[in-house]
C-alpha positions in Angstrom: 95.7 122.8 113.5 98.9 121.8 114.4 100.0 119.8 117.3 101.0 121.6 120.0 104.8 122.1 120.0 105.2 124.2 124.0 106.7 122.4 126.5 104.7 123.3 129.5 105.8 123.7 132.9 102.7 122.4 135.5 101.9 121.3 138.7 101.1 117.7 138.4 98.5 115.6 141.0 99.2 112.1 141.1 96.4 110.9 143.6 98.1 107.4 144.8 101.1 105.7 144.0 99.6 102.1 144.4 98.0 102.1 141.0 99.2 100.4 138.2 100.2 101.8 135.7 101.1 105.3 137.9 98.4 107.9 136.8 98.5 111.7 137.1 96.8 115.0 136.4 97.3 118.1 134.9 96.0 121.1 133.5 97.5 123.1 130.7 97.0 127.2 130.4 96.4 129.2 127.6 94.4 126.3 125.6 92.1 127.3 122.9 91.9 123.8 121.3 93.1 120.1 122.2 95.9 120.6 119.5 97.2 117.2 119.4 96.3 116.1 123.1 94.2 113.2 122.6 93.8 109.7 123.8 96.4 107.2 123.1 99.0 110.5 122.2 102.8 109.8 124.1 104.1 112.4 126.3 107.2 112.9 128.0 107.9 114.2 130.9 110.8 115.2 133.2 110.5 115.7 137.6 111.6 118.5 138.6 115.3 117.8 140.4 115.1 114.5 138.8 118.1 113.5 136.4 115.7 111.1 134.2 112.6 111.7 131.4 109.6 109.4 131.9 107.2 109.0 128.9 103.2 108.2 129.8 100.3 108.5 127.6 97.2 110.1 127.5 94.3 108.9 128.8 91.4 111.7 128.5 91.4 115.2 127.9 88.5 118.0 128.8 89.0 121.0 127.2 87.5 124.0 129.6 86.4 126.2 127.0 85.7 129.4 129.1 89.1 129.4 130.6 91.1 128.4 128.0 92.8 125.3 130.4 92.9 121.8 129.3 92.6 119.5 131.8 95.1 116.0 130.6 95.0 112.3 132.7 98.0 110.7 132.0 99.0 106.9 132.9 102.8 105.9 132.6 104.2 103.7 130.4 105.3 100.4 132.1 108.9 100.6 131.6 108.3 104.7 132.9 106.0 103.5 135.8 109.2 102.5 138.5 111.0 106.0 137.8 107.7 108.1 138.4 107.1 106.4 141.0 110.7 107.4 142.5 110.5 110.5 141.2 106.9 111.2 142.9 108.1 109.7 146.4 111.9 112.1 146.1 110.6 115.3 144.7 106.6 115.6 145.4 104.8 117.1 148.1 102.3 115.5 150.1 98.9 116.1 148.8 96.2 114.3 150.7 96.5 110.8 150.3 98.6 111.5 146.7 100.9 114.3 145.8 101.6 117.0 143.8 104.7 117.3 141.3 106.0 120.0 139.2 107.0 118.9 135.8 107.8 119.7 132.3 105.9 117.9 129.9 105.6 118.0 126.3 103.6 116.3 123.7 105.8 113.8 121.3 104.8 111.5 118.1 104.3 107.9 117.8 107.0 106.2 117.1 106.4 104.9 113.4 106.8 101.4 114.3 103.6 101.9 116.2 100.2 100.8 114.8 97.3 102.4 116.2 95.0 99.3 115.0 96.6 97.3 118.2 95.2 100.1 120.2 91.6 100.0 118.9 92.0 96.1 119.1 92.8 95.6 122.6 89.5 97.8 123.5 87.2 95.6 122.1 85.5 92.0 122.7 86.9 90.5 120.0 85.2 87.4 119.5 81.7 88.4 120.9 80.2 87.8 117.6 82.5 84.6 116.4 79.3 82.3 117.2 76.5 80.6 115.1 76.1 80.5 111.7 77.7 83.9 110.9 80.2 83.6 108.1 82.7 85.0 110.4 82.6 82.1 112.6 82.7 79.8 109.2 85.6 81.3 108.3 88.1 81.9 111.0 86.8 77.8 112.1 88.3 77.1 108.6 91.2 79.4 108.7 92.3 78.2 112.2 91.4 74.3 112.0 87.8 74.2 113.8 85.8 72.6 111.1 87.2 69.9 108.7 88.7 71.7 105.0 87.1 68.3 103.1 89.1 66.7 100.8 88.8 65.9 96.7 87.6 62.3 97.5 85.0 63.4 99.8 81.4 64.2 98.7 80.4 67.9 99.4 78.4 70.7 98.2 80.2 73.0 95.7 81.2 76.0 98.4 81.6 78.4 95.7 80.3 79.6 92.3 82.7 81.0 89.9 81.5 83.7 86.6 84.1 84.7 83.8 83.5 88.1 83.3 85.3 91.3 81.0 88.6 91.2 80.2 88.6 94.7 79.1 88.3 97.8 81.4 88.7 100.9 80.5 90.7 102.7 83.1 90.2 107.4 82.7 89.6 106.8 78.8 92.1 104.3 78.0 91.5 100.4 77.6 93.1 98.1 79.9 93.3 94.5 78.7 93.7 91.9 82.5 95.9 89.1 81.5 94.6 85.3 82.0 96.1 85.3 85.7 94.3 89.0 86.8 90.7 87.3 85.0 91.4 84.8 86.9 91.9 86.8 89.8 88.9 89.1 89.7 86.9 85.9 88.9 87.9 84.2 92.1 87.4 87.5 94.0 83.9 87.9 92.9 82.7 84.2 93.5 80.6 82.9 96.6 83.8 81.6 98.8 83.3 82.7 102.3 87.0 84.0 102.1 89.9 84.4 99.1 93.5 85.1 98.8 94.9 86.4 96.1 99.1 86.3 96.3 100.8 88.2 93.3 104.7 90.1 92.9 104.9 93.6 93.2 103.9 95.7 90.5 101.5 92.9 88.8 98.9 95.0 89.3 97.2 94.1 92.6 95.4 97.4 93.1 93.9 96.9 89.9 92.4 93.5 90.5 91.2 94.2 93.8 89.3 97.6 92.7 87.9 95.9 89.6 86.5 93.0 92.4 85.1 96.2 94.3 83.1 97.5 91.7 82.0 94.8 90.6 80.7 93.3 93.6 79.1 96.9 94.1 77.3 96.6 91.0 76.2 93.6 91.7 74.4 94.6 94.7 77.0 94.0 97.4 77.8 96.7 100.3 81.9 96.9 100.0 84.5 97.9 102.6 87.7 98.2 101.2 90.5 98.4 103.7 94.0 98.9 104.0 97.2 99.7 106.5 97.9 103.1 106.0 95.7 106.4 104.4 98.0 106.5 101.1 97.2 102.8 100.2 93.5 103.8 101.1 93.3 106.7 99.4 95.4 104.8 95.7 92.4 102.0 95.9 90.1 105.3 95.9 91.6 106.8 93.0 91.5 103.8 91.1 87.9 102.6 91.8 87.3 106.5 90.3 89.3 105.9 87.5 86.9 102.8 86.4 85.0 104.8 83.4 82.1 102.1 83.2 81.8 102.1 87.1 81.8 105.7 88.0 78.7 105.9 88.7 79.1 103.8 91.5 78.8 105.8 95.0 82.2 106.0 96.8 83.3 107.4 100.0 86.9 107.6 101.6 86.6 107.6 105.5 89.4 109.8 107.0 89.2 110.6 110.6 89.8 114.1 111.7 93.6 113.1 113.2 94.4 111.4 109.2 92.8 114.6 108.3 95.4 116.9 109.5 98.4 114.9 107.6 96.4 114.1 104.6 99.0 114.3 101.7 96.4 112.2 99.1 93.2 113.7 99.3 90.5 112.2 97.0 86.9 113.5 95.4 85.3 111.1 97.8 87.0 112.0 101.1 84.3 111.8 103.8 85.0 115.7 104.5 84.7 116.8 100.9 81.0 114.7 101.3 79.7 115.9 103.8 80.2 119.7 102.8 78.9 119.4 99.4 75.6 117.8 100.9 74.1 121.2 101.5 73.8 122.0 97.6 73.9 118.8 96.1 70.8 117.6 98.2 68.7 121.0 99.0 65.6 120.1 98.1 65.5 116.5 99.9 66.2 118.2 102.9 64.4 119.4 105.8 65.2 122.9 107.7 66.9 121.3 110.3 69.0 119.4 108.4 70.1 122.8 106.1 70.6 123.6 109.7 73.0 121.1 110.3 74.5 121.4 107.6 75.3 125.0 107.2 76.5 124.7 111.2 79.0 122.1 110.3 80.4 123.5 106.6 80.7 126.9 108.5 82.9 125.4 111.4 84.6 122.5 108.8 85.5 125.4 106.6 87.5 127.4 109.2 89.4 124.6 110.4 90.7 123.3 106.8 91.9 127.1 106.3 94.2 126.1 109.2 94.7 122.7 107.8 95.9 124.0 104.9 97.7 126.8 106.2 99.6 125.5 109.3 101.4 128.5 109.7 98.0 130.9 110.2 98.1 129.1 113.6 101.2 130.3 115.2 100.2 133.9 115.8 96.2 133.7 116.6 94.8 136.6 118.5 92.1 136.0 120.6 89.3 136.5 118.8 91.3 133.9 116.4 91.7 131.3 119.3 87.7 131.8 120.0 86.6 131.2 116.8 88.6 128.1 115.9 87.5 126.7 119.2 83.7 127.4 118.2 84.0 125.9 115.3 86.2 122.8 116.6 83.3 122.3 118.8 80.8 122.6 116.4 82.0 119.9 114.2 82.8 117.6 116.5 79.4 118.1 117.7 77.4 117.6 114.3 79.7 115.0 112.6 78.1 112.2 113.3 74.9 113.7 112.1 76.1 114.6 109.2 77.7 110.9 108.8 74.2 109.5 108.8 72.5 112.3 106.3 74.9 110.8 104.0 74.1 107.3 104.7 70.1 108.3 104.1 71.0 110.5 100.8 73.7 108.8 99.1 74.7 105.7 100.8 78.3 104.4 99.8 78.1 101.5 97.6 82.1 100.9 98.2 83.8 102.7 101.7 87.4 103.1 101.8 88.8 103.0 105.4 92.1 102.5 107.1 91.9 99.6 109.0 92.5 101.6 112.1 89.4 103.4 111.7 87.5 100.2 110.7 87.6 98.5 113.9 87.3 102.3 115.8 84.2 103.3 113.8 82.6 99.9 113.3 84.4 98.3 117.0 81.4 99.4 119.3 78.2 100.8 119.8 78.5 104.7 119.6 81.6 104.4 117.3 81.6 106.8 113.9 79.6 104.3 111.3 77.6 102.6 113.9 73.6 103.4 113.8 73.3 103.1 117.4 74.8 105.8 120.2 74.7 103.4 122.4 74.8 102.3 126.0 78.5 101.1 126.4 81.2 101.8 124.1 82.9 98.3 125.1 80.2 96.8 124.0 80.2 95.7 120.3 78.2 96.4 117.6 75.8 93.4 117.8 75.1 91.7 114.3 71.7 93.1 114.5 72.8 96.4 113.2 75.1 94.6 110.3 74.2 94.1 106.6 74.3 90.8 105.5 75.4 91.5 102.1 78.9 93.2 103.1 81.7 92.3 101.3 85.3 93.6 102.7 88.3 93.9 100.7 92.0 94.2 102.7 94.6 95.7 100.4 97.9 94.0 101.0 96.4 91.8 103.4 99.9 90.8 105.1 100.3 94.1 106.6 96.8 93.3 108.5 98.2 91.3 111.5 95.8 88.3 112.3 94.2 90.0 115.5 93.5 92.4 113.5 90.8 90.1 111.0 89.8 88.5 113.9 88.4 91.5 115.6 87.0 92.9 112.0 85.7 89.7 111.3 83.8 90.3 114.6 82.6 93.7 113.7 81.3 92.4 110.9 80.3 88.8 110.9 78.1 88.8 108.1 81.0 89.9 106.1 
């Protein structure tokens, strides 16, 4: 479905002006879906009589299914906060101890400067696992100067082991020979150090090396997470790791949330959607008649909403009975998914998961995220490394477009890694 493009005109309830940032209410008619109104989405907004916009974000959203109204809590952006405020106090009308404004407010994108992996980040306890003998903790104390790097007159145990392995790969059908520096390169990727970078030009063949390390640390036993910026880079590593003929019988899956799902220009085989669908006939007889159940509900409801997916334009003249099913079956994948997520981990576990790194640290962050095993007691809480396996092994893609918070807080989610 596509984001909703109205620009509504609502009574807003802003219940004092002392908080910080300046919060308000408001409820939107005529809403059969959230259609793009979702936390962490920018809105702007302009008071009526008022000669400025404001922009705020959203907070929450309830959708009232019944009535068709979907009720949106909205804080202000800082630099919006002081002309709300005025705004609030010139225009609004006294509403118990707050007041009530009427505005125009519209939903708006992101600006593309903005990366939604600072957003997950500043939600979490970043360091909460960074403790102990984790090789987390081993590795950001040797990355940021805790523990001593040793020196080549100093007497040490060996902190890696190092195998030769092919030189030959034979990428859909056709052989691939890796020059001496990409050997080298997978070699050092697939040895015992706690951390490696590998620093190459442009068009050397990165992608390669780094899915050939993939597999064969999947082969070899190892749970891989391969991770990278944006869903195109993701979803190239995919491709590739398919395109190794020797490996393909390697289990792969390609996270993509349902937000990534909407713009999803490269789909892949292995996208999680594409899964989870095909679990119905590809495992019927391991199943029990709940989980045919399950997963009949959710490929029913999945199956309407990629026809609007894939045909934006069905959704700009919906009748009712239109509206009422695509909100049924919104609900009813949204309800199921994370069922279905962990039939697929008990059928056909991934051996190597490709995930944006945005929805690494929302799925993995905390308890009750997407790929967590525990629903959970507080979603600030992290994961725990209880619930981690020991024998991870993650992968970043162009690892300079993964700010440094950024490893901290997935080296926390996964300090085993």
């Amino acid at each position: 479905m596509k984001d909703d493009r109205q620009t509504h005109w609502v009574t807003a309830a802003v219940p004092t002006l002392a908080a910080q940032p300046l919060a308000m209410t408001v409820t939107l008619p005529d809403m059969a879906t959230e259609a793009g109104w979702e936390p962490r989405r920018p809105v702007v907004i302009w008071v009526a009589g008022s000669t400025k916009l404001s922009r705020a974000v959203v907070r929450r959203s309830t959708l009232d299914w019944g009535r068709k109204h979907l009720h949106v809590s909205l804080d202000a952006f800082a630099w919006s906060n002081r002309t709300l405020e005025k705004a609030t106090k010139k225009f609004g009308r006294r509403l118990g101890n707050g007041y009530a404004i009427d505005i125009c407010i519209r939903l708006t994108e992101a600006p593309p400067t903005a990366n939604p992996t600072y957003g997950n980040i500043s939600r979490l306890r970043a360091f909460a696992n960074l403790q102990g003998a984790t090789m987390a903790s081993q590795t950001m104390d040797r990355v940021y100067g805790a523990a001593p790097l040793g020196c080549s007159n100093q007497d040490e145990p060996a902190l890696s082991e190092i195998a030769e392995g092919e030189l030959v790969y034979n990428i859909n059908g056709q052989d691939v020979t890796l020059s001496e520096e990409q050997r080298k390169a997978v070699d050092l990727g697939t040895s015992t150090l706690p951390i490696v970078g590998i620093q190459a030009a442009f068009g050397t063949g990165k992608t390669v090396v780094g899915s050939i390390i993939a597999v064969r640390q999947a082969a070899a036993g190892k749970s891989v997470i391969v991770t990278a910026s944006t869903n195109a880079a993701v979803a190239q590593f995919a491709q590739i790791i398919l395109s190794l003929t020797a490996y393909r019988h390697l289990r792969v899956l390609r996270f993509v949330s349902d937000t990534a799902a909407q713009k999803n220009l490269t789909p892949t085989p292995v996208d999680m959607n594409r899964i989870l669908m095909s679990l119905r006939d590809e495992f019927d007889d391991q199943l029990s008649d709940e989980e045919r159940a399950l997963c009949d509900k959710f490929t029913t409801g999945r199956t309407i909403l990629e026809r609007y997916i894939e045909n934006p334009d069905l959704a700009v003249d919906m009748s009712e009975e239109d509206k009422d099913e695509y909100a049924l079956a919104e609900r009813n994948v949204s309800k199921t998914v994370k069922k279905m997520i962990k039939l697929v981990y008990k059928l056909r576990k991934p051996e190597i998961l490709c995930i944006t790194t945005a929805s690494l640290l929302n799925a993995y962050g905390s308890r009750g995220g997407t790929l967590t095993e525990t629903e959970s007691r507080d979603s600030s809480e992290p994961a725990g490394p209880e619930s981690q396996d020991p024998s991870q092994v993650l992968i970043g893609d162009e690892a300079l477009q993964i700010p440094e918070p950024a490893l901290a807080a997935i080296s926390n989610c996964m300090p085993f890694a």
